[in-house]
Each structure stands twice: as structure tokens, then as C-alpha cells.
N, C-alpha and C positions, 0 to 999 in steps of 0.2 A: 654795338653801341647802344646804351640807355637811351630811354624815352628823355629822361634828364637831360642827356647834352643835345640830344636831338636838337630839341627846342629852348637851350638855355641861348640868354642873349649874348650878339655877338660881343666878345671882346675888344673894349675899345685902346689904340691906343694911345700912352701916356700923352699928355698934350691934344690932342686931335680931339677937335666941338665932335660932337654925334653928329650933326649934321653933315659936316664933312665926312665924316663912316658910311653913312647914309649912298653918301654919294660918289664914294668910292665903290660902296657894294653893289651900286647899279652898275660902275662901271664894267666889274669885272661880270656880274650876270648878264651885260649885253655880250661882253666877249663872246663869252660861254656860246651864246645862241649864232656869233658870226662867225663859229668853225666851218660851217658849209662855204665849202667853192666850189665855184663854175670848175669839172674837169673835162669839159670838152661843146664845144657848138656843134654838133651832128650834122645838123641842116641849117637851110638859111635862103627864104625866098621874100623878096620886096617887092611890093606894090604901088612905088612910090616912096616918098619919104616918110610918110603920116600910119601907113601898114604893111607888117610885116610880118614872115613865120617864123619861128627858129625849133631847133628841137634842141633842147639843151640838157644835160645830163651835172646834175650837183652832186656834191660829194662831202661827207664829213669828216674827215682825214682820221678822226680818231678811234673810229671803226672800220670806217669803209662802209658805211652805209650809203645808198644813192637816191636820188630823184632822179625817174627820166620823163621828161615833161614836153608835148608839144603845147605852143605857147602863140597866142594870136596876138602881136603888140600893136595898138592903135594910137591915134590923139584924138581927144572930146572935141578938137578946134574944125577938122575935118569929117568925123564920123560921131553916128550916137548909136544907142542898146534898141534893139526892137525884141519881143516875146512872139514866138512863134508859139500858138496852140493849137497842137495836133489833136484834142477832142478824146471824149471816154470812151470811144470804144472799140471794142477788141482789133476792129480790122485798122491796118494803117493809114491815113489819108493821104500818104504817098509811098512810092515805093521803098526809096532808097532817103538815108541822113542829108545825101547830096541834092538829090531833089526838091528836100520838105525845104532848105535853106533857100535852092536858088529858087524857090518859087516865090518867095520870101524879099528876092531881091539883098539877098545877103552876101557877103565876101567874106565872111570867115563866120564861128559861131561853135555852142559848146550845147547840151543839154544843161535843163532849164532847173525848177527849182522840184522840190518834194511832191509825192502826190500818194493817193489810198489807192489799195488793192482795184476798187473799182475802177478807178480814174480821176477822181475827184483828188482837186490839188489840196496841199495843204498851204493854209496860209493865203492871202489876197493877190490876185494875179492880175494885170494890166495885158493885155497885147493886144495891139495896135489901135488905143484906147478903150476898148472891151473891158471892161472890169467880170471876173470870175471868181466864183469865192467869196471871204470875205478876210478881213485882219483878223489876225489870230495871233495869241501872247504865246502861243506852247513853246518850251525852255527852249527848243531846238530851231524855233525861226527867232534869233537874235539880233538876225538885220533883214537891213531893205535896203537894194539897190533897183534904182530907176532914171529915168530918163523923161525930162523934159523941156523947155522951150527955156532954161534956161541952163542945161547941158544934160550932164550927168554924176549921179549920186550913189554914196553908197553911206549909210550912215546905222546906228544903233535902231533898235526900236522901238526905244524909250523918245527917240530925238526925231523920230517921223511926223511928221505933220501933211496930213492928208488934203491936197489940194487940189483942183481943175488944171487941165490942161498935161496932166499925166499920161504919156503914151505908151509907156513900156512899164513895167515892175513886177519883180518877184520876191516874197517873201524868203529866207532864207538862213544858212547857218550851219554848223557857229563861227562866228568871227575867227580868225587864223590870227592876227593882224589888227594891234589899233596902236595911231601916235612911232608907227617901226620898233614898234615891240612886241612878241610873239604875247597871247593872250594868253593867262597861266588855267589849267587846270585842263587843259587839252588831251585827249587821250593818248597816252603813249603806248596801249595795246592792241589796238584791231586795228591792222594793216590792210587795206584796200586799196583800188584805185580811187584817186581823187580831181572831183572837177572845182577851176576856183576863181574867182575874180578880183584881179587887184590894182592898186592905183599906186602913183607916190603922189597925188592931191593936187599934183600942176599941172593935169591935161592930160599926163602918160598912162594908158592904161593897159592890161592886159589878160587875156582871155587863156585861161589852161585847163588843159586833161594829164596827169600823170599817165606813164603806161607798167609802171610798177605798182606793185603796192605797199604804201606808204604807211604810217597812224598818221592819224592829225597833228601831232605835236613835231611829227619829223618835219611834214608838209610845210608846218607854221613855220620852224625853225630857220628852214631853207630859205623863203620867201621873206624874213624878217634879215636874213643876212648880204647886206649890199653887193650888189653884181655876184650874183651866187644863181639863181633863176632867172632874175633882172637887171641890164644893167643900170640902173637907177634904182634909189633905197623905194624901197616900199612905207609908204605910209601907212595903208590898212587893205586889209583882203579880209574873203567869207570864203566858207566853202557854199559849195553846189553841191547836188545830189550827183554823190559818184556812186562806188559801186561797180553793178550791171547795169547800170545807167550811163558811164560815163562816156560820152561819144565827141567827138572834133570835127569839126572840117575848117577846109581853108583853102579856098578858089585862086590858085598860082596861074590861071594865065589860060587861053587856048590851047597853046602848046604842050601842055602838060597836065598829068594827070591831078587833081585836088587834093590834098591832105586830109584823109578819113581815118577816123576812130570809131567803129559802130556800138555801138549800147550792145550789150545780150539782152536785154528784154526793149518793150515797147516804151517809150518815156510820153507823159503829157505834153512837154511841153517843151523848146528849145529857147537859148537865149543869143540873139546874134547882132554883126554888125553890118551895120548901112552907114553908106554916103549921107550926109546933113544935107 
């Protein structure tokens, strides 16, 4: 195919406003992204009505491509974000991912945002009102989620406004997710694991590690497609620093053992959930 038709405008037809083409072509470009289905719940442990685990595995019928994702599902009404930081250097300030949390006073939680070779995060980091770092525009932290005394946030970084009384926040990126539309220009080549955090903007939110490896733009895909990863549409998601970074847990009870995904390497810093 020519560069020509590549890029020639679409054809409209006879009778039909442009704008009505318009909005036809969105319709059928969200299709496109809602091929992903839930093909299977794996797991499934409740902590009440407001948290829950699931291990959920998506599927794109037109390849066979998957997501398999353990998934921490919370409500903002019940629980908020805290930032665990585990510190620059080399040795770990806890043994195990299980530990650094429950010391943390956390019930589920993911690793946290970017950081340098040394240790030094990338990008402004809140945990447990501590500010570390400082804000930074680099292309690849394009949001900020955080957490404070008037819930929790996850917004652009254009739309950030830096205020008092901020307890939690990581800089982060790129957006997966804005408005339940996947965000175009996402990579659809480097497949890794990925860590991500997302909402549909009425209280439901929820905490993931993939255990495949994914691009971004599958990731997006998935999460942008209703009851596919979540059962509720997604309004907007970020990623997190996955990787060899990418780690889970999620405290099921006395009885049983915790849902763990451990990093391969050492991470800065963890992102997790506490009781309000």
C-alpha cells in the first residue's frame, strides 16, 4: 500500500455530515481496542466487600494473545495509597516484599515508581508525607498518582498542582488509559512484565503486576476493554516500573499463605494499600 492511500482522507459517505464519520470512526476504533476478554478468573480471595484478589487471565481472540495479571481490587471509600521507601542502598531494609509491606501496615501493594542505578528515584516521591526528589517533566513520568485528605488521585502532569497535606505520591508513566480509551502511540514492541494502577473515577480502583510479558499497548488494550481485566470500564491507568522490578503481594488471611510476585532486582520504593 502507498504512502498515498495510507494517509488519504477517509471516505465519506454520500449523505453522512463529517461529523457523523467522525463518530462512527471512533466507534469502530474503540471496538477494535474491546477485543480483549476475560478468558478465565484463576483465583479469587475477599477481604470483605471493599478488597479483593483475583488472578485474571485476558485474551484477544484474534490472535490468542494473553494478559495474566494478579490484580489487587480496592474502594478510595474504605482504603488509601501509602509509598513505602525502602532507601538507596545496596543492602535491603527488609528481608522479604512480605515484610517491607507488613511493616508498612499494608494489605496488598505493588512496586513503586522509577528510580537510577544508584538509588535515587526518578521523579518526586511522597511516602508517608516525606517528600524525596523533586518534580520532574522527563517524557516518561506523565503522571502522578497520589493520595490525600481528600481521597485519591491519579491525573496528567500537566494537571498536577502541588499542595499540603499530600501523604503518598509517585511520579510516573506513561499513561495506558485516559477518558476509557487506550492512549495512542504506546509501544507495541518491547514485551515485559508490567506493573499498573487503575481506576474507573467512582471510587473503584485497582492494583496489578502482569506475570507474562506484555508491550504497553497490549497492556493498554486490555485494561481499556470492559470486564476484560476489570469488571468495571476503566476510566484511566499509568504504568509503574515493571520489568525486574515487577513484584505483588496480597495478605489473604492467617490461614493462608500471601500472594507474592518478587522483583529480580532491589526496587526503591513500593506502592500499597492501608485501611482510611
Amino acid at each position: 500500500m502507498s504512502q498515498r492511500l495510507r494517509h488519504r482522507r477517509p471516505t465519506r459517505i454520500p449523505g453522512t455530515p463529517w461529523g457523523l464519520l467522525l463518530v462512527l470512526l471512533t466507534v469502530v476504533a474503540n471496538a477494535v481496542a474491546a477485543d480483549w476478554q476475560l478468558m478465565r478468573e484463576a483465583e479469587r480471595s475477599a477481604i470483605g466487600p471493599a478488597l479483593l484478589y483475583a488472578k485474571r487471565v485476558a485474551v484477544r481472540p484474534a490472535d490468542g494473545q494473553e494478559v495474566t495479571a494478579h490484580l489487587a481490587f480496592f474502594t478510595s471509600r474504605a482504603y488509601r495509597l501509602t509509598v513505602v521507601d525502602l532507601g538507596a542502598g545496596t543492602d535491603a531494609a527488609t528481608p522479604t516484599l512480605a515484610e517491607a509491606f507488613r511493616s508498612a501496615a499494608c494489605l496488598a501493594g505493588v512496586n513503586g515508581g522509577y528510580f537510577h542505578a544508584n538509588g535515587q528515584p526518578l521523579g518526586l516521591v511522597i511516602a508517608q508525607g516525606r517528600r524525596i526528589n523533586r518534580f520532574e517533566t522527563a517524557k516518561l513520568l506523565s503522571g502522578v498518582v497520589y493520595s490525600d485528605d481528600r481521597g485519591l488521585h491519579l491525573v496528567r502532569r500537566s494537571r498536577f498542582q502541588d499542595h499540603p497535606g499530600i501523604t503518598a505520591l509517585l511520579q510516573t508513566g506513561p499513561y495506558l488509559v485516559e477518558d476509557g480509551r487506550t492512549v495512542r502511540g504506546l509501544s507495541t514492541s518491547a514485551a515485559d512484565r508490567r506493573t499498573f494502577i487503575a481506576t474507573d473515577w467512582r471510587g473503584h480502583w485497582v492494583l496489578g503486576a502482569t506475570l507474562n510479558r506484555v508491550t504497553l499497548a497490549d497492556l493498554a488494550e486490555s485494561l481499556a476493554s470492559p470486564e476484560s481485566l476489570t469488571p468495571w470500564r476503566v476510566d484511566r491507568a499509568i504504568n509503574l516500573d515493571g520489568g525486574s522490578s515487577s513484584g505483588f503481594f496480597f495478605e489473604r488471611g492467617e490461614d493462608q499463605a500471601p500472594v507474592t510476585l518478587t522483583p529480580w532486582k532491589r526496587v526503591r520504593n513500593l506502592l500499597g494499600i492501608v485501611s482510611r
